[in-house]
C-alpha positions in Angstrom: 0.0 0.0 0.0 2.6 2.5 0.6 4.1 1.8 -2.5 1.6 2.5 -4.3 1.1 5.8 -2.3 5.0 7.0 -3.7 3.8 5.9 -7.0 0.9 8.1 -6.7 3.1 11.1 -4.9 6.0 10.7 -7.6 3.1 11.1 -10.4 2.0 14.4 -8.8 5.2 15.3 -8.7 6.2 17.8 -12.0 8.6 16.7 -14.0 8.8 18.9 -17.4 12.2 20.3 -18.4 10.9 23.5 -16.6 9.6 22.4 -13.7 12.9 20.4 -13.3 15.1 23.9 -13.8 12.9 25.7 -11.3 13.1 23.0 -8.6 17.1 22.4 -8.9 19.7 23.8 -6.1 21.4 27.2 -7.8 24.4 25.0 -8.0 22.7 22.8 -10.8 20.8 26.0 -12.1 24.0 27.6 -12.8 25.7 24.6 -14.4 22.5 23.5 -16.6 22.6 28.1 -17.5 26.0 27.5 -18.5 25.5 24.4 -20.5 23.0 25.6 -22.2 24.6 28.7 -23.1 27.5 26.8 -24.7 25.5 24.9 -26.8 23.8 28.0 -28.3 27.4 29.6 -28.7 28.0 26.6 -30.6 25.4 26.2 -33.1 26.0 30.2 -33.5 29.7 29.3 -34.3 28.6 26.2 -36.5 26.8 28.0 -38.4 28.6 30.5 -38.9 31.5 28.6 -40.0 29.9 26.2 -42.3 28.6 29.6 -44.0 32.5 31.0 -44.2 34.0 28.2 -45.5 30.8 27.9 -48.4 32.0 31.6 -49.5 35.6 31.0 -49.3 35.5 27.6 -51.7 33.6 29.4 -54.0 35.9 32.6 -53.7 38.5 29.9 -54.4 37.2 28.8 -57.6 36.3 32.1 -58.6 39.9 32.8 -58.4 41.2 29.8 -59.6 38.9 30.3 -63.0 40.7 33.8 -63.3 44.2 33.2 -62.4 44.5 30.5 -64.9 42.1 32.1 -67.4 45.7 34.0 -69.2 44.4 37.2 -67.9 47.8 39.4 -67.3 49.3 39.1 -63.3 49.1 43.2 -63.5 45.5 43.7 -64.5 44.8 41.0 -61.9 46.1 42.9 -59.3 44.9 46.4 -60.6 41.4 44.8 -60.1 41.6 43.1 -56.8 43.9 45.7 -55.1 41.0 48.0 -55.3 38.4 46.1 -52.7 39.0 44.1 -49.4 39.9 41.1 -49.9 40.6 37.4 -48.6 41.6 33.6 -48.9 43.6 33.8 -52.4 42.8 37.0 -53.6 44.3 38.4 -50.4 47.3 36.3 -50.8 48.2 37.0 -54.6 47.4 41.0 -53.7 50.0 40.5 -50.8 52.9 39.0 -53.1 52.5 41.3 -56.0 52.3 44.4 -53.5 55.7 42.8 -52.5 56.5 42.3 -56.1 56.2 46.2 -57.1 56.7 47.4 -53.8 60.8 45.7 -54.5 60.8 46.5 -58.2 59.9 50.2 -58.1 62.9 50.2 -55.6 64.9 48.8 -57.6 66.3 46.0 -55.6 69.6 44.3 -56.6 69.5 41.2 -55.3 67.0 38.9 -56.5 67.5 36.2 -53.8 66.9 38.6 -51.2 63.4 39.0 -53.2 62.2 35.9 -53.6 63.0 35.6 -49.9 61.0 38.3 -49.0 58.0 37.1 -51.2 58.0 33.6 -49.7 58.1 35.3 -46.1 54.8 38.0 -47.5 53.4 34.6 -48.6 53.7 32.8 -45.0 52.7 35.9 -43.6 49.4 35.9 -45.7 48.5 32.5 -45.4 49.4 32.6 -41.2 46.3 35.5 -41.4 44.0 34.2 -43.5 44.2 30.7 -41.4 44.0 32.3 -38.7 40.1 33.7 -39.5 39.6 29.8 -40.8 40.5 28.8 -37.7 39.1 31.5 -35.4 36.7 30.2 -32.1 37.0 26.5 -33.2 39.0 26.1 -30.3 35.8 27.0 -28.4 33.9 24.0 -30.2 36.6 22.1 -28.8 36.7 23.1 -25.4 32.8 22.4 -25.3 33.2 19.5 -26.7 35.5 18.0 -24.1 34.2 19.6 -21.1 30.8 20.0 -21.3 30.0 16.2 -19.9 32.6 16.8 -17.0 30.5 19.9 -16.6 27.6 18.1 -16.8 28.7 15.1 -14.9 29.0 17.8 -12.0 25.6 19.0 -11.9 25.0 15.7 -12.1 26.5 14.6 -8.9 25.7 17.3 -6.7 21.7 16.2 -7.7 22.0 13.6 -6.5 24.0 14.4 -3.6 20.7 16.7 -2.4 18.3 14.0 -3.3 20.3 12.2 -0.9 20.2 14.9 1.8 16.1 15.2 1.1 16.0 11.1 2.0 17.9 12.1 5.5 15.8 15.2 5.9 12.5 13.3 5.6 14.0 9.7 6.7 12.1 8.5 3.6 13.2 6.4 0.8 9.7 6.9 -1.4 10.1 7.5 -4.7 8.3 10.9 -4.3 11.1 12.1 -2.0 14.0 10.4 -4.4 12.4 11.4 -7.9 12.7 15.3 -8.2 16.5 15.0 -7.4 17.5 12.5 -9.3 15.8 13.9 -12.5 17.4 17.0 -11.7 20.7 15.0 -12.2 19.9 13.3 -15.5 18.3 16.6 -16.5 22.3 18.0 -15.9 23.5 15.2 -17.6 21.5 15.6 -20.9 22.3 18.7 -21.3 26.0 18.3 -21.1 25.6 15.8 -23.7 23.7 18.3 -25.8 26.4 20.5 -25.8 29.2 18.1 -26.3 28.4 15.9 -29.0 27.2 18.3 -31.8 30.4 20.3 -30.8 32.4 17.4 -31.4 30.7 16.2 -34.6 31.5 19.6 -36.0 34.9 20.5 -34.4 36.2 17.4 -36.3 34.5 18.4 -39.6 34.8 22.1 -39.4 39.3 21.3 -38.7 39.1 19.0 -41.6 37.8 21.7 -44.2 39.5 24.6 -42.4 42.7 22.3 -43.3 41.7 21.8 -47.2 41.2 25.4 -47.5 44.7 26.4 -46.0 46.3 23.1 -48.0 44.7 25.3 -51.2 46.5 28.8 -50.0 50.1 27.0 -49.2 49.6 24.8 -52.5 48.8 28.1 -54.4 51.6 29.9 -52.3 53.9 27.2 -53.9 53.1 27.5 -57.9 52.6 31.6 -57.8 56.0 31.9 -56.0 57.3 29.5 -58.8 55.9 31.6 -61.4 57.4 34.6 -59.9 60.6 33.4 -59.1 60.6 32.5 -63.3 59.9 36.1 -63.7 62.8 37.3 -61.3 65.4 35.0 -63.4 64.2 35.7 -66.7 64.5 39.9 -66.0 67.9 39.3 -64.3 69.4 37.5 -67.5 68.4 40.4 -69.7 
């Protein structure tokens, strides 16, 4: 009979996601607050970044199509130097600055500029990854804290369901219930935050990488075609 009386006590007892905020310690409140924010930072950043990385392959392509179109290096410039720009445009725009900057000086020594042109080229593709890469370290952190996080809220849950059986020297499921779905309630939502963050923190490194693989590997063949240009003007 008194079984069935917790039974009937647990059922009164509310347990939507609400309810189960409202009725958790301020410790718990504060770690499900902070889980929660995380998780909407991280979708903010996900999105975000899946959106950048759209623009900046088809900026890539765009480019691509051009550079290799036979369109003159100088008009190239003359076009793109005019408007802010990034991923290869801002790293061709760098080099030829560089190019002009060292030719309207008259430099002598054309080791020391293709030495400066690979160093403008490192510099251009260290800033450009660096607004790839930019709050992924975030997704990361979530990723790999939030369950400790959560695992946290969880114990200290149940640690007050366990002082609310000593309080009311009761082991009905209507005393039990609310703290322990407090816990789980901690739990989930450390698991919310974690696992999309992980699933994209892997996928968003992985095309962040591609992209700066395609600025070193066009680093490479436009300081091969300048370095071509550099011999062929000292032989003359």
């Amino acid at each position: 009979m008194e079984s069935m009386d917790a039974v009937s006590a647990a059922g009164e007892v509310d347990f939507s996601l609400l309810a189960l905020f409202f009725q958790a310690d301020w410790v718990v409140k504060l770690v499900m607050l902070g889980l929660l924010g995380a998780s909407v930072w991280s979708w903010a950043i996900i999105i975000d970044k899946s959106m950048l990385y759209n623009r900046a392959r088809r900026a890539m392509n765009r480019f691509d199509k051009t550079f290799w179109s036979g369109q003159s290096l100088e008009e190239l410039y003359q076009t793109l130097s005019q408007r802010t720009v990034t991923g290869l445009d801002a790293v061709f725009v760098a080099a030829m600055k560089e190019w002009k900057r060292s030719h309207e000086q008259n430099a002598s020594s054309p080791i020391g500029l293709q030495a400066r042109l690979e160093k403008v080229l490192d510099v251009a593709i260290g800033r450009e990854s660096d607004v790839l890469e930019k709050n992924l370290g975030f997704l990361a952190t979530v990723a790999s804290a939030s369950p400790f996080v959560g695992l946290f809220g969880t114990v200290w849950g149940i640690m007050n369901a366990f002082q609310s059986i000593a309080g009311s020297k009761s082991t009905s499921l209507a005393v039990v219930a609310p703290g322990i779905a407090e816990a789980l309630f901690a739990t989930a939502l450390g698991l919310l935050a974690a696992i999309p963050a992980t699933i994209a923190y892997n996928k968003l490194s992985s095309d962040s990488g591609k992209l700066t693989a395609r600025l070193e590997s066009f680093a490479d063949e436009f300081s091969t075609i300048l370095s071509r240009q550099l011999e062929a003007r000292s032989k003359r």
